[in-house]
DSSP file (Angstrom, degrees, kcal/mol; ACC not computed):
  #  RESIDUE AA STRUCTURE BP1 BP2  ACC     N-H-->O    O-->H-N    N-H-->O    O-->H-N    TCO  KAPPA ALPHA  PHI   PSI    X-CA   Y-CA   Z-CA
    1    1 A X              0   0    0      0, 0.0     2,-0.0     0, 0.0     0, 0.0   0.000 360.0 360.0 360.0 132.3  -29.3   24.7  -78.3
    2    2 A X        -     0   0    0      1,-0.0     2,-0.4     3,-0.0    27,-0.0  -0.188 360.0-144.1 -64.7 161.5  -27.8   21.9  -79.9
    3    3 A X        -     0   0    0     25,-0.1     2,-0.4    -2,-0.0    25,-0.1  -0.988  38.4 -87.2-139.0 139.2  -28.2   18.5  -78.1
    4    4 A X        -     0   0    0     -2,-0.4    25,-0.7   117,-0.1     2,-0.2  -0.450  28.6-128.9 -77.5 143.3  -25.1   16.0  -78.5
    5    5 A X        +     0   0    0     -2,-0.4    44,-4.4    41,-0.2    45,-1.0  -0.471  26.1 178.4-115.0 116.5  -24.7   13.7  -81.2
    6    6 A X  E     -a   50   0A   0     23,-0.5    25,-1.6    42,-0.2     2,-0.4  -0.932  19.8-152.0-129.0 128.1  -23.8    9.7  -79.9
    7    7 A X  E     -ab  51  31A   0     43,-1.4    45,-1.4    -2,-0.4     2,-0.4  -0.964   9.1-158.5-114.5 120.4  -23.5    7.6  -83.1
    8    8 A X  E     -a   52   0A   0     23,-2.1     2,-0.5    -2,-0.4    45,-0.2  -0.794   3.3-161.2-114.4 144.4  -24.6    4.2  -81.8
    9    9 A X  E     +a   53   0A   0     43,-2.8    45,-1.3    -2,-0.4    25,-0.2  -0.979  28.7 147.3-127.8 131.2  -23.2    1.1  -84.4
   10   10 A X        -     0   0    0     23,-1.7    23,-0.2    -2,-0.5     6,-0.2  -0.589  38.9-160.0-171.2 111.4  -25.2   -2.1  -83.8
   11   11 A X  S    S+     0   0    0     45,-0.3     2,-1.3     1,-0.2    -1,-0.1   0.859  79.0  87.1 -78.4 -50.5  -26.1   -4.8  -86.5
   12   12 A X    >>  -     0   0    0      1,-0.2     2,-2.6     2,-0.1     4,-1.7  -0.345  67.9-164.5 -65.4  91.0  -28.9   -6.1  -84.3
   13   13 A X  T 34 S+     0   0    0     -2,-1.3     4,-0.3     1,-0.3    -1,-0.2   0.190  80.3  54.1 -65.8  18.9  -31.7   -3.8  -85.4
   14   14 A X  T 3> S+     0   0    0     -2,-2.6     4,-3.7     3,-0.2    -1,-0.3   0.755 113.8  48.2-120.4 -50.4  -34.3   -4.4  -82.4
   15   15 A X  H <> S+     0   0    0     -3,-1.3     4,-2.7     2,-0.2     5,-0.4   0.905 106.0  53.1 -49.5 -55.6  -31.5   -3.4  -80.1
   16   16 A X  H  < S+     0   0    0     -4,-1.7     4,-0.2     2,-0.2    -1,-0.2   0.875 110.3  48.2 -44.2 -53.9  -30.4   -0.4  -81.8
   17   17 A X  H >> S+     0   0    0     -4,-0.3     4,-2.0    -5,-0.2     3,-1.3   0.990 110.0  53.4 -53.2 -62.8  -33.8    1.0  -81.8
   18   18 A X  H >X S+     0   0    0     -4,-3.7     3,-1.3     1,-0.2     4,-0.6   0.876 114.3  37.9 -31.0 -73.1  -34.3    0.2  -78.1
   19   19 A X  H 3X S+     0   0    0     -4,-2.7     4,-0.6     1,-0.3    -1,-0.2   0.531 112.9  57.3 -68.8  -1.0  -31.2    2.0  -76.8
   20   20 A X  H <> S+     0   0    0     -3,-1.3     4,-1.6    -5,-0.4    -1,-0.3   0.837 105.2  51.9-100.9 -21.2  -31.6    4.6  -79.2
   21   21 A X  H << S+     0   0    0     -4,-2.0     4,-0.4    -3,-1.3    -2,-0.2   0.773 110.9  52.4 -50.1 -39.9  -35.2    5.3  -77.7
   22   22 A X  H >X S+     0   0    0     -4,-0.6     4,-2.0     1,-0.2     3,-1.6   0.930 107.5  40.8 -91.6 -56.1  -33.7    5.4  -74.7
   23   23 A X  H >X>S+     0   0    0     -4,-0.6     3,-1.9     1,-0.2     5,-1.8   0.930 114.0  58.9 -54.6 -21.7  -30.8    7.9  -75.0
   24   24 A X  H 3<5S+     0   0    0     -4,-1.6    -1,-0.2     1,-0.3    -2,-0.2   0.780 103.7  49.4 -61.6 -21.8  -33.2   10.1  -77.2
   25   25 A X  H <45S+     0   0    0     -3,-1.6    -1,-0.3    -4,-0.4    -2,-0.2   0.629 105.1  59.4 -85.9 -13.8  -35.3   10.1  -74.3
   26   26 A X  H <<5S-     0   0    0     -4,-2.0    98,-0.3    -3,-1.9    -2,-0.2   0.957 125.3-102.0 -69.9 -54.3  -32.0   11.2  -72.4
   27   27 A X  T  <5S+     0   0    0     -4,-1.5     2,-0.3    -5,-0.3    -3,-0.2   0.388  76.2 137.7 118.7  15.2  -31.8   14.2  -74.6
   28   28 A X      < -     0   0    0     -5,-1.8   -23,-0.2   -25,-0.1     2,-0.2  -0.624  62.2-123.5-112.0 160.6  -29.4   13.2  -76.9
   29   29 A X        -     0   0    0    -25,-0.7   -23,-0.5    -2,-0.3     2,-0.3  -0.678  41.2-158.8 -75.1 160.3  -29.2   13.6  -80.8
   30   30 A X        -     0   0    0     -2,-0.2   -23,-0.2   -25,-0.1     2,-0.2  -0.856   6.9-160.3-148.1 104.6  -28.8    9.6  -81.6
   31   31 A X  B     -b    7   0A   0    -25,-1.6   -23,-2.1    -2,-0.3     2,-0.2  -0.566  13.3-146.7 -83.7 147.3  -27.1    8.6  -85.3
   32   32 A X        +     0   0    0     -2,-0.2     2,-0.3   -25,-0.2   -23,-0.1  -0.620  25.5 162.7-102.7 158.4  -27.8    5.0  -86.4
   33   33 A X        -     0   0    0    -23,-0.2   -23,-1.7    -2,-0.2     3,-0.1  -0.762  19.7-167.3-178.2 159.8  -25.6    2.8  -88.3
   34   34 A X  S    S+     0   0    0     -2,-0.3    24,-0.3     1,-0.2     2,-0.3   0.043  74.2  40.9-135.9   9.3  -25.8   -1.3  -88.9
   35   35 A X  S  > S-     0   0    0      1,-0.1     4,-2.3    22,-0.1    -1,-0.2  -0.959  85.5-104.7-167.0 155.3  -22.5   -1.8  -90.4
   36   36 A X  H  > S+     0   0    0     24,-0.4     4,-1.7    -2,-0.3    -1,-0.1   0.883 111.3  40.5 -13.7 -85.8  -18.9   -0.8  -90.3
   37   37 A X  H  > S+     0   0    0      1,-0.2     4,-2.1     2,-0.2     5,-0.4   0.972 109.1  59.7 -49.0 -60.2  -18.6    1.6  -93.4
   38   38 A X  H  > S+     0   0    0      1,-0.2     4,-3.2     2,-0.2     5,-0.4   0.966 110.2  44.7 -42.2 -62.1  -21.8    3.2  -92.8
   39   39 A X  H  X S+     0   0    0     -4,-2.3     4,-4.7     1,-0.2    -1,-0.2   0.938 111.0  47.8 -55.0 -40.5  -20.5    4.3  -89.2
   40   40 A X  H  X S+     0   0    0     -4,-1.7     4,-2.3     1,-0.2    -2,-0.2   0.930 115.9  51.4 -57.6 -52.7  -17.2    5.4  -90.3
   41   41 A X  H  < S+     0   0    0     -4,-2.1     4,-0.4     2,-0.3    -1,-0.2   0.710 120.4  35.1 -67.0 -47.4  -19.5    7.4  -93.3
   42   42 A X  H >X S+     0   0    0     -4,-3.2     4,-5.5    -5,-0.4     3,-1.5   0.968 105.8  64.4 -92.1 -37.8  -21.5    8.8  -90.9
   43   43 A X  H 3X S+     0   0    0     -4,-4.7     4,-2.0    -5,-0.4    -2,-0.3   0.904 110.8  43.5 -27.3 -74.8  -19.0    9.3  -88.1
   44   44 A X  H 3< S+     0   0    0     -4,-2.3    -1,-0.2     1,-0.2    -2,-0.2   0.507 114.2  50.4 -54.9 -10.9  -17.1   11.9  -90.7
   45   45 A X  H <4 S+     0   0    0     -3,-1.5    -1,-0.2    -4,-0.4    -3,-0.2   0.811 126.6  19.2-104.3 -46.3  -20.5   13.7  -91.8
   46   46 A X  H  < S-     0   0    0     -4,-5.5   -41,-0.2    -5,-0.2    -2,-0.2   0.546  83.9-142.9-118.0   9.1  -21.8   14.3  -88.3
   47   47 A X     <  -     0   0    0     -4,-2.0    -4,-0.1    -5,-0.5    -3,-0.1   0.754  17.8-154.4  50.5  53.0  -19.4   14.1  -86.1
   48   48 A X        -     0   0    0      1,-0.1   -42,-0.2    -5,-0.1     3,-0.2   0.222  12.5-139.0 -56.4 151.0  -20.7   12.4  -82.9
   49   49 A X  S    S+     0   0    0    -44,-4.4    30,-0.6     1,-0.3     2,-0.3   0.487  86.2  18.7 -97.3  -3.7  -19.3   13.0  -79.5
   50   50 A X  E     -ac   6  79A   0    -45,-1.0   -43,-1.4    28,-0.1    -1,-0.3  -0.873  69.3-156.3-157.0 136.6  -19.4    9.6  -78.3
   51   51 A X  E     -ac   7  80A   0     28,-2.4    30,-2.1    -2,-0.3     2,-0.5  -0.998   5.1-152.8-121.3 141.0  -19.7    6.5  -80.2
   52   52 A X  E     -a    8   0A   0    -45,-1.4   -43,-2.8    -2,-0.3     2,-0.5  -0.892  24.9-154.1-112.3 100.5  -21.1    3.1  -78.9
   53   53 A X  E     -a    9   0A   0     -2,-0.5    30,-0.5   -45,-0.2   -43,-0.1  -0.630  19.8-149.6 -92.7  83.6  -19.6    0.5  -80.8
   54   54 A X        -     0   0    0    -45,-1.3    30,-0.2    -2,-0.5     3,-0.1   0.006  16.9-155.6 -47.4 144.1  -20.8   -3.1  -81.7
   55   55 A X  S    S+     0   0    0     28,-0.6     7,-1.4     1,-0.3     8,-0.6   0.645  83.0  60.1-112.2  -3.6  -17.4   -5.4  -82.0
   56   56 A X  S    S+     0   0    0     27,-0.3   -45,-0.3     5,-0.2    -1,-0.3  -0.997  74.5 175.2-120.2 131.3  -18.9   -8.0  -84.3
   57   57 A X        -     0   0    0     -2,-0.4   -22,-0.1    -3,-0.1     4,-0.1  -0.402  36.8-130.0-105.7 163.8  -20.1   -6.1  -87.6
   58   58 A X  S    S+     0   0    0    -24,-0.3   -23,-0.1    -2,-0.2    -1,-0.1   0.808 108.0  27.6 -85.7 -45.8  -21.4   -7.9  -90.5
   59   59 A X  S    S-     0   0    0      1,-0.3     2,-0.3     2,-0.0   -24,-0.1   0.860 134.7  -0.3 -92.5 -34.6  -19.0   -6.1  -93.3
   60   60 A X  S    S-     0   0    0      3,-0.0   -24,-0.4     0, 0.0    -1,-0.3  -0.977  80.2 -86.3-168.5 142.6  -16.0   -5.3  -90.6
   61   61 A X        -     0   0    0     -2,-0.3    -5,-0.2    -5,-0.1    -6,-0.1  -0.310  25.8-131.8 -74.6 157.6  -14.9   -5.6  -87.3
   62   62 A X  S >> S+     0   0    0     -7,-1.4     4,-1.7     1,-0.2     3,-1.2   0.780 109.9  58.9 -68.1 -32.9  -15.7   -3.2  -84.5
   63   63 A X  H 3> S+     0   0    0     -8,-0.6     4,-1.6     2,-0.2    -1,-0.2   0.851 108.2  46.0 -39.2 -51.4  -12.2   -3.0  -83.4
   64   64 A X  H 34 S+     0   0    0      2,-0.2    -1,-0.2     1,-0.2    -2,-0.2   0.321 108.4  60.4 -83.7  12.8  -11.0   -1.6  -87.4
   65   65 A X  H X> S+     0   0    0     -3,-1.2     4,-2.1     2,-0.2     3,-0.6   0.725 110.5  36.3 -98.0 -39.7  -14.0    0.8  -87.2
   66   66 A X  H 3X S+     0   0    0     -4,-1.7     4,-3.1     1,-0.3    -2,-0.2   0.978 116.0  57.0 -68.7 -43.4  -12.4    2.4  -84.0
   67   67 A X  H 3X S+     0   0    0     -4,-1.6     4,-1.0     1,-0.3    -1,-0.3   0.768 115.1  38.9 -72.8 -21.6   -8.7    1.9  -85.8
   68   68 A X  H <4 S+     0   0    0     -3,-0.6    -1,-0.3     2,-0.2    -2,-0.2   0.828 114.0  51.2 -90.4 -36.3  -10.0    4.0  -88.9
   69   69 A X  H >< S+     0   0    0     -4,-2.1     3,-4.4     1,-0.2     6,-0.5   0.966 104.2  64.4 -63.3 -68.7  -11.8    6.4  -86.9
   70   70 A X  H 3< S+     0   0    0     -4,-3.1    -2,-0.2    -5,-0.2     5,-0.2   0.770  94.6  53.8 -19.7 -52.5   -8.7    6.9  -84.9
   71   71 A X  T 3< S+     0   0    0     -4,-1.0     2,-0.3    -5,-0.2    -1,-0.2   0.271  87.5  93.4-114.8  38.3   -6.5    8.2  -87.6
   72   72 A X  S X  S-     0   0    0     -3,-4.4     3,-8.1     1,-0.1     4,-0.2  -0.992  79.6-136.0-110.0 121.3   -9.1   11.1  -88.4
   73   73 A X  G >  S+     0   0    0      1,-0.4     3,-0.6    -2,-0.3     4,-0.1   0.514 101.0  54.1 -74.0  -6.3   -8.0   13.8  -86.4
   74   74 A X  G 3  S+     0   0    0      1,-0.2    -1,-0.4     2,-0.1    -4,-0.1   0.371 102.3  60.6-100.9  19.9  -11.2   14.8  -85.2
   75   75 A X  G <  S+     0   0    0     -3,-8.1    -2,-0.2    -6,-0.5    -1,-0.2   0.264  82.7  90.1-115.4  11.1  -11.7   11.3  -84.0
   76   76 A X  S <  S+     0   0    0     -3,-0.6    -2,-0.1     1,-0.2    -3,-0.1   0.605 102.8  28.4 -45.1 -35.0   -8.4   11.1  -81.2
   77   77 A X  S    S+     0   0    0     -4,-0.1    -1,-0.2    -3,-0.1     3,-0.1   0.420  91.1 106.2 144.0 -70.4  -10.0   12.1  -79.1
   78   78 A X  S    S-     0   0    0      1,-0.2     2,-0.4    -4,-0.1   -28,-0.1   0.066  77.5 -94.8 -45.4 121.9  -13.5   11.2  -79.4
   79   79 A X  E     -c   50   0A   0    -30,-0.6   -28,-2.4    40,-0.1     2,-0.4  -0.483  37.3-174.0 -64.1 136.8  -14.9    8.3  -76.9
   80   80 A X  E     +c   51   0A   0     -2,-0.4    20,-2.7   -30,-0.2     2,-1.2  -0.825   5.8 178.0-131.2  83.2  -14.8    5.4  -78.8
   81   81 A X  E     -d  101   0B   0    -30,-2.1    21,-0.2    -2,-0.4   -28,-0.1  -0.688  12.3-161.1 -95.9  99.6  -16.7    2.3  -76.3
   82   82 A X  E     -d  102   0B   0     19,-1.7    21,-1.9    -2,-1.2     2,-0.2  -0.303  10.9-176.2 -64.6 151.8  -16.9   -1.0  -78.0
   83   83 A X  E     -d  103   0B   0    -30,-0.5   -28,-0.6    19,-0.2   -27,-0.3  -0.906   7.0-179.4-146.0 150.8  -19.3   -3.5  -76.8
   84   84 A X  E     -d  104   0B   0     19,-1.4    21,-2.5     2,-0.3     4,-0.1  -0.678  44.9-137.2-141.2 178.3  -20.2   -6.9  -77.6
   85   85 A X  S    S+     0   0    0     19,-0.2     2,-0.1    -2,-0.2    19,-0.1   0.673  97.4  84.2-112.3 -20.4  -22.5   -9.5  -76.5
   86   86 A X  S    S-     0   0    0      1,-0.2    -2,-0.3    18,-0.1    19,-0.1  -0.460  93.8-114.4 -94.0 122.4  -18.7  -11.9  -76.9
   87   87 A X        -     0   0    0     -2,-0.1     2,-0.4    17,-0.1    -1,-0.2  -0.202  39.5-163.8 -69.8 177.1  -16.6  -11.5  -73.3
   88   88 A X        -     0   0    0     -4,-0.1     2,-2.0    14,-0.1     3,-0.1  -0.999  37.0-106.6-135.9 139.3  -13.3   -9.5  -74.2
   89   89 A X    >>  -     0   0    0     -2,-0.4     3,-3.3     1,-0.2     4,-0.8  -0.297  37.2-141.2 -88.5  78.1  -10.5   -9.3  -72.2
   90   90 A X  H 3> S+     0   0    0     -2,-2.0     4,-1.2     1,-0.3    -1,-0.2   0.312  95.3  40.1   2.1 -54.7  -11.4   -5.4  -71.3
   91   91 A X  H 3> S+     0   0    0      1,-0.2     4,-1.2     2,-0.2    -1,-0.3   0.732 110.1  55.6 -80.3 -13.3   -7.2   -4.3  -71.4
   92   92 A X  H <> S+     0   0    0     -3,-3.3     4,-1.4     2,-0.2     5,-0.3   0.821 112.9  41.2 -89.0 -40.6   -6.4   -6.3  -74.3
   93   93 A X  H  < S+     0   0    0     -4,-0.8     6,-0.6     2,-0.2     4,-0.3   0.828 119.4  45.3 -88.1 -20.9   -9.3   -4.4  -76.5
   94   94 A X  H >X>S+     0   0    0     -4,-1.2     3,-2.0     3,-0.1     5,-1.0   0.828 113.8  47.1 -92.9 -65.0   -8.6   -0.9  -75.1
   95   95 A X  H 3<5S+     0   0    0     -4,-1.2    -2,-0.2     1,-0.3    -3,-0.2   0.671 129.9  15.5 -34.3 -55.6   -4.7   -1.0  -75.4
   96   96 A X  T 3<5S+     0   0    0     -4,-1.4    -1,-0.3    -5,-0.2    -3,-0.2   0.316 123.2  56.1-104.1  -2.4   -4.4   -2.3  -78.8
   97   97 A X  T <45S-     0   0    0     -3,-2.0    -2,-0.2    -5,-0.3   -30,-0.2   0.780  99.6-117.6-120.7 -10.6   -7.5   -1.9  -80.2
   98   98 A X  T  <5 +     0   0    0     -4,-1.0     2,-0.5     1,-0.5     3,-0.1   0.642  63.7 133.3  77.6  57.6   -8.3    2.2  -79.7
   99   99 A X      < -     0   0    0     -5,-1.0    -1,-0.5    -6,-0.6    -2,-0.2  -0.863  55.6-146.7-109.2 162.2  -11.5    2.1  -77.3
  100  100 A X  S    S-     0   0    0    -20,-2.7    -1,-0.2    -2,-0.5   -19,-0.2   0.794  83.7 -15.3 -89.9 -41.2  -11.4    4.4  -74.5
  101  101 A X  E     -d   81   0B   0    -21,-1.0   -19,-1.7    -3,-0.1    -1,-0.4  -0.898  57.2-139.4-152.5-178.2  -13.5    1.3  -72.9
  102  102 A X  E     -d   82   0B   0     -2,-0.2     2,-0.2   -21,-0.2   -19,-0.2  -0.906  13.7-177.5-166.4 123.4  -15.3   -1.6  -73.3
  103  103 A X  E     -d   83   0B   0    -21,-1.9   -19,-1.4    -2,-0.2     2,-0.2  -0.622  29.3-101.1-128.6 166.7  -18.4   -3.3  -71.8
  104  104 A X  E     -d   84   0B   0     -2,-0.2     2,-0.3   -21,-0.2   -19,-0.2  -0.528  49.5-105.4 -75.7 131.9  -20.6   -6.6  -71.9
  105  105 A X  S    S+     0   0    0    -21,-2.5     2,-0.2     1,-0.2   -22,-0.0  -0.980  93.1  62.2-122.6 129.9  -23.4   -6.4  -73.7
  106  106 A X        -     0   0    0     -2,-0.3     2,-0.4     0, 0.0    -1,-0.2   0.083  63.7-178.2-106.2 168.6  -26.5   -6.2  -72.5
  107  107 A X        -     0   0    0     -2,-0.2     5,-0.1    -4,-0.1     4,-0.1  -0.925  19.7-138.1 -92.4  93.4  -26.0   -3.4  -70.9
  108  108 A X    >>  -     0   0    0     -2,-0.4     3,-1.8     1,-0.1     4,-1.5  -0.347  28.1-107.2 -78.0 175.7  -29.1   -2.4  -69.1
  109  109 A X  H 3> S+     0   0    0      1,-0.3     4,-1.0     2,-0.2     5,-0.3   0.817 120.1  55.7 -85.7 -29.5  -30.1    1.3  -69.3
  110  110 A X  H 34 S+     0   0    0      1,-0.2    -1,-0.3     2,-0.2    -2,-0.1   0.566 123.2  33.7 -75.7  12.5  -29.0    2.1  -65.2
  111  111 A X  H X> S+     0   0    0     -3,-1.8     4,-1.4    -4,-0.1     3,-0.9   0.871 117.0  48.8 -94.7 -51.4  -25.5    0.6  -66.5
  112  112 A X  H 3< S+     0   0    0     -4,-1.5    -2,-0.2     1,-0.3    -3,-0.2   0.114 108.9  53.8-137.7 -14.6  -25.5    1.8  -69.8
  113  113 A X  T 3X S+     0   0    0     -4,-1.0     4,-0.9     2,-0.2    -1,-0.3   0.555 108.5  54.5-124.1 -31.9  -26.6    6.0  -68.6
  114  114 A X  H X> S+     0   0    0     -3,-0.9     3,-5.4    -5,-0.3     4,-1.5   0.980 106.9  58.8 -59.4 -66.6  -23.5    6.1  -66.1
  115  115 A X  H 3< S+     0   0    0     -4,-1.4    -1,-0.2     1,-0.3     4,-0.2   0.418 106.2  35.7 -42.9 -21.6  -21.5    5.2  -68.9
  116  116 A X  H 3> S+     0   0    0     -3,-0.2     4,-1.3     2,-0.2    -1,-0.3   0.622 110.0  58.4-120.0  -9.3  -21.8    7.4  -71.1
  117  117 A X  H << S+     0   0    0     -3,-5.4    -2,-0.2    -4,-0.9    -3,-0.1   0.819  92.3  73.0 -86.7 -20.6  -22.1   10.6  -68.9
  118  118 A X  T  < S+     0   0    0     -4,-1.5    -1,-0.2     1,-0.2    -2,-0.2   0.821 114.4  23.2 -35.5 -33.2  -19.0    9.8  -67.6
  119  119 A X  T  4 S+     0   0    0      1,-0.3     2,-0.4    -5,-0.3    -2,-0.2   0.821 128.5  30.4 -91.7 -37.1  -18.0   11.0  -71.1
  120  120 A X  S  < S-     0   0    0     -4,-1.3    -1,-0.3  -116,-0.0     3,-0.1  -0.990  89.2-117.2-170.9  99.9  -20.5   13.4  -72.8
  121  121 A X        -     0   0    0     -2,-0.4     2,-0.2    -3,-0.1  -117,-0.1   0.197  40.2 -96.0 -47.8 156.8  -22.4   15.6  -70.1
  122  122 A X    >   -     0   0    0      1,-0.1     3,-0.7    -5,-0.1    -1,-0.1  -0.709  24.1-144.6 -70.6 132.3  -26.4   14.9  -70.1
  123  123 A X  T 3  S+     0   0    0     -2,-0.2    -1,-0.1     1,-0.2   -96,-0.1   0.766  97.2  61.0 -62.1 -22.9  -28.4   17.5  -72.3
  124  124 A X  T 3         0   0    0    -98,-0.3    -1,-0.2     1,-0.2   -97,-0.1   0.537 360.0 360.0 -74.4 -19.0  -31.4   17.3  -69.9
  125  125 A X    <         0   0    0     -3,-0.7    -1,-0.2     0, 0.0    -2,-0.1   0.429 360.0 360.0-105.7 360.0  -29.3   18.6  -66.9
């Protein structure tokens, strides 16, 4: 059985590892990426089912990683939840910017484990 693939995009590298510890411990396949391009790059080689999406990049904003991902048809679809450490004004950044949502970061892990089953069933259950 295959376990599903959450490509988590996050410049801070201490973080990334944390929350990627933790959904691996969920049961989930967890792709890395620390920049823009690199997600988009990996986004199209592994195809994730959910991505959690840092909205200040070093090379590019997280908002033009979702807008690029967006008009690859196997990403239309695809949960796309930006978060930043920066408030947002939540409708302004899903309407125009192509998240399905968009949260505060941090996110601790009993926030941060709703979220994401809401989307992309648990592998462990």
């Amino acid at each position: 059985m295959t376990t599903s693939k959450i490509l988590l995009v996050d410049d801070y590298e201490n973080l990334r590892k944390l929350v990627a510890r933790f959904l691996a411990n969920l049961g989930y396949t967890v792709l890395q990426a620390a920049d823009g391009r690199s997600a988009i790059q990996i986004a199209i080689a592994e195809g994730p089912k959910f991505i959690l999406l840092d909205l200040l990049l070093p090379d590019m904003n997280g908002m033009e990683v979702a807008r690029q991902l967006r008009q690859i048809s196997q990403f239309k679809r695809t949960p796309i939840v930006g978060w930043s450490g920066n408030p947002i004004p939540r409708q302004q950044a899903i309407l125009r910017k192509n998240l399905t949502d968009c949260v505060l970061k941090p996110l601790a892990p009993s926030a941060l484990r709703p979220l994401i089953e809401r989307f992309l069933p648990n592998p462990k259950h």
